[in-house]
C-alpha positions in Angstrom: 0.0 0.0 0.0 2.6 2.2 0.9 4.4 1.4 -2.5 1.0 2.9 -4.3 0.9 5.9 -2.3 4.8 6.7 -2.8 4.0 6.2 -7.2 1.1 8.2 -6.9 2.9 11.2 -5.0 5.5 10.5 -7.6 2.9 11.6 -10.3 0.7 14.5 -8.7 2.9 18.0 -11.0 4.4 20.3 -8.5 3.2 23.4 -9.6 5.1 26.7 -9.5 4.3 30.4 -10.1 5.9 31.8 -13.0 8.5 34.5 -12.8 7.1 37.7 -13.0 8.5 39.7 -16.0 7.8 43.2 -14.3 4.3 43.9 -16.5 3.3 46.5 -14.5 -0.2 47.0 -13.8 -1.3 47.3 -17.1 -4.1 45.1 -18.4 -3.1 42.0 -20.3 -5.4 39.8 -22.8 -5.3 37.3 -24.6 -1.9 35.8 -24.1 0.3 33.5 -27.0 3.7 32.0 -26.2 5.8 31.1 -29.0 6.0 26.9 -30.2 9.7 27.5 -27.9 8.4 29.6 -25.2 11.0 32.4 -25.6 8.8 34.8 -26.6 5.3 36.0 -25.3 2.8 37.9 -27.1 0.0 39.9 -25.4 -2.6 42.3 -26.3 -2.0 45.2 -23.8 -5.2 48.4 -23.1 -4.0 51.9 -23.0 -5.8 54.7 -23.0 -8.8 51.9 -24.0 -7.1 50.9 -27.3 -6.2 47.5 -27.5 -2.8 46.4 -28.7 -0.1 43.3 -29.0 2.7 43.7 -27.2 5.7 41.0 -28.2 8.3 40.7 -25.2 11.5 38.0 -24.7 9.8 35.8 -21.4 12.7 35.8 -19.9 13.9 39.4 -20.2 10.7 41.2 -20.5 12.4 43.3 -22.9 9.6 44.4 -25.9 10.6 43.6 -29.2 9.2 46.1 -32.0 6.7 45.2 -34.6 7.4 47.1 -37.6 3.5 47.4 -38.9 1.5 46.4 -36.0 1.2 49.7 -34.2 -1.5 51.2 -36.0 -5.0 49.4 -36.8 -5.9 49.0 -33.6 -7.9 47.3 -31.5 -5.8 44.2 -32.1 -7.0 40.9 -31.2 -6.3 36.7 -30.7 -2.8 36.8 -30.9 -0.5 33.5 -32.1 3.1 33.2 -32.9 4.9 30.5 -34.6 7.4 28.2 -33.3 10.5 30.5 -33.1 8.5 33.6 -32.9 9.2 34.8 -36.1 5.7 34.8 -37.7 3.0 37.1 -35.2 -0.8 36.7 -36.7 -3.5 38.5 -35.2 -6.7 40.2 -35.8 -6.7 43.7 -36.3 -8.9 46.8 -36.9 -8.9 48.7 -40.3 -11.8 51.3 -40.3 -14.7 49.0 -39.5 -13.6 46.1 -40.9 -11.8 43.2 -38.8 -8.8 42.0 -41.0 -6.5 38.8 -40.4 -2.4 39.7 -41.1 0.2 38.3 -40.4 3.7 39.9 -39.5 6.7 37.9 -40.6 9.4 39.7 -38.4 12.5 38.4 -40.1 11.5 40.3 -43.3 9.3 43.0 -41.8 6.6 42.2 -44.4 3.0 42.3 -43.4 0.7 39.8 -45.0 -3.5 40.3 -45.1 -5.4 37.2 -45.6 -8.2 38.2 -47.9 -11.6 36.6 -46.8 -14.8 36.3 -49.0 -16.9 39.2 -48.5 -19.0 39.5 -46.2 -17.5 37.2 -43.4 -15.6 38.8 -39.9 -13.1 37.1 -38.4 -13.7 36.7 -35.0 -10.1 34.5 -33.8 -7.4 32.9 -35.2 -4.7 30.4 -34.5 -1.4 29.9 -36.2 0.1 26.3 -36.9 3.9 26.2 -34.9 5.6 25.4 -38.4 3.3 29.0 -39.9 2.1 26.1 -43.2 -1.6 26.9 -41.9 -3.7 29.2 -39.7 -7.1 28.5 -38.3 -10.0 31.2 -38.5 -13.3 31.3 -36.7 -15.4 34.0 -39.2 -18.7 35.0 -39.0 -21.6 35.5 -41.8 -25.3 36.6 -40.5 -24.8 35.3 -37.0 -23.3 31.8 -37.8 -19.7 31.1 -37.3 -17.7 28.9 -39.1 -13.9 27.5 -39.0 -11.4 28.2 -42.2 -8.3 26.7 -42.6 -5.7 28.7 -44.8 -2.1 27.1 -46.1 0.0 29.6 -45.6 3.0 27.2 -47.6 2.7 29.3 -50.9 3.1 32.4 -48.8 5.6 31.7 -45.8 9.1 29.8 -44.9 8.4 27.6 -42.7 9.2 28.5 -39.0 10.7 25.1 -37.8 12.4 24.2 -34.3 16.4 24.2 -34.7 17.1 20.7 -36.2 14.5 20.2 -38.0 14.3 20.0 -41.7 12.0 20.9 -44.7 11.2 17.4 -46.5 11.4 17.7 -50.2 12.5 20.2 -52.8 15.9 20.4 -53.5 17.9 18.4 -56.6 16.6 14.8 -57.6 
């Protein structure tokens, strides 16, 4: 009996509290952690405006994002596995658009969706080859998935390959 007890205790997590990256007392949303868990994406309300904040976890230091400080409210942050692609939903007039920053290039990149249709959250695949979108027609909701191959490198953990391509 006492062996059972002594595996079971052996399996209950020990839970610890995260180190605090000195946020402040500034209102956080919607938080995303990159596929490695270096980096940390947030949505973060000034002033009542809404908008992602992207900060090393272990530094807190804020990384800039070259095209994502206007169109706000931003929304349903995601990063890929090394960080380097940030999708999110954000504001242009009174339309609600999906983009997607690729940081290594600085390029922004809209996904056009059928008229008509909001997007209402997203998530992007660790490896950036597909994203997920929850959009909305006349008060039903539906999920679309986009492959985002023809448009983006893939973001892969160091070590990892890209199968294919190449000479025969």
């Amino acid at each position: 009996m006492a062996s059972v007890l002594f595996s079971l205790a052996a399996c209950t997590p020990v839970r610890q509290a995260a180190p605090s990256l000195g946020l402040g007392t500034e209102t956080r949303l919607e938080p995303a952690l990159s596929g490695d868990g270096r980096l940390l994406a947030s949505l973060l309300v000034r002033d009542g405006r809404t908008t992602v904040v992207l900060q090393e976890r272990q530094t807190g230091r804020l990384l800039a994002l070259a095209h994502l400080q206007r169109n706000q409210p931003h929304h349903s942050p995601s990063l890929s596995w090394n960080g380097r692609y940030l999708a999110l939903i954000s504001q242009q007039g009174e339309r609600r658009l999906a983009v997607i920053e690729d940081r290594a290039t600085g390029q922004l990149h809209p996904l056009p969706l059928p008229p008509g249709q909001e997007v209402q959250r997203l998530s992007l695949a660790p490896d950036a080859s597909r994203l997920a979108m929850e959009v909305s027609r006349g008060g039903l909701s539906r999920v679309l998935i986009f492959d985002l191959r023809p448009r983006l490198e893939p973001d892969l953990p160091p070590g990892q390959s890209v199968s294919g391509g190449g000479l025969p």
